[in-house]
N, C-alpha and C positions, 0 to 999 in steps of 0.2 A: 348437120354440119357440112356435109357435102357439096349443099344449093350453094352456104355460104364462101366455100372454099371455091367453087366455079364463078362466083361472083368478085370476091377476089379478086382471084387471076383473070378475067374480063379487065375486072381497073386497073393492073398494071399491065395490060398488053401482052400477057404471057399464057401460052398454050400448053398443053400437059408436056410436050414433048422440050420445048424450051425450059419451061421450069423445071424439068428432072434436069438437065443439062448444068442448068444453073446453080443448082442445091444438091448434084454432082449424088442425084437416085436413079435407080431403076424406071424406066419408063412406065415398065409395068405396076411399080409400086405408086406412081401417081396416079395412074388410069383408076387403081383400085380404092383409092381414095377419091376422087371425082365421082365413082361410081356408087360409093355409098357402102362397100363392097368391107373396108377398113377406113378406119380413124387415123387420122395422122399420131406418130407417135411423138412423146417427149422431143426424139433427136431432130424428128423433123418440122417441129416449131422451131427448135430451136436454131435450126437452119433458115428457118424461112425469117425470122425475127434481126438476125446476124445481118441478114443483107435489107429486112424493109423491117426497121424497127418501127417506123410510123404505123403499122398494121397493128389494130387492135385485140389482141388475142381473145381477150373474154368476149368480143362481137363473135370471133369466128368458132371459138367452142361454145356459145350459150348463145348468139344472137342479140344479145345484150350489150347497148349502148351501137356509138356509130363504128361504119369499116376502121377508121384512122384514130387513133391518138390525138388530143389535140397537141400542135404543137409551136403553142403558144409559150416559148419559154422566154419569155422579156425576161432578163434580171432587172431587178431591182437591189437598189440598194438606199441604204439609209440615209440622208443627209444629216436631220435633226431629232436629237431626244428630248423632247419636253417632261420636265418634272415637277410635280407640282406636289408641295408641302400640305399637312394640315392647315398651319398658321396662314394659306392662302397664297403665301409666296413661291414663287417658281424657277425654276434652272435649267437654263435651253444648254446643251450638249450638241457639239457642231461637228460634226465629219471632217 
């Protein structure tokens, strides 16, 4: 989790000392998580999520899936409901 977490902070340009500043930790409590040393706890996902929610949390606890969330969120919305009968007949539903 460590590798993960210095890779991280690589993509958004931030150094242990900046991101304690930023998520308003202990210098030393990042150094010791960089280092392998401790795990980030709950509060400070929690922190780090609040200001880069595009970070993918399961990549940086398990390595699994990419750095980022996609964040592809197009809505969509409905225009038309087509319904179609047994007797083969149908009923379009307009927005």
């Amino acid at each position: 989790m460590n590798k993960r977490f210095k890779i991280w902070l690589d993509s958004v340009n931030l150094n242990a000392n900046s991101f304690s500043k930023l998520v308003n930790l202990n210098r030393s409590t990042v150094s010791h998580i960089i280092s392998g040393r401790n795990k980030p706890s709950i509060d400070v996902l929690e922190k780090i999520l609040a200001i880069y929610p595009d970070l993918n949390i399961n990549w940086l606890i398990t390595g699994f899936g990419s750095i980022n969330v996609k964040t592809d969120n197009i809505k969509k919305s409905v225009n038309k409901v087509v319904i179609f009968y047994e007797d083969s007949s149908y009923e379009e539903l307009v927005n």
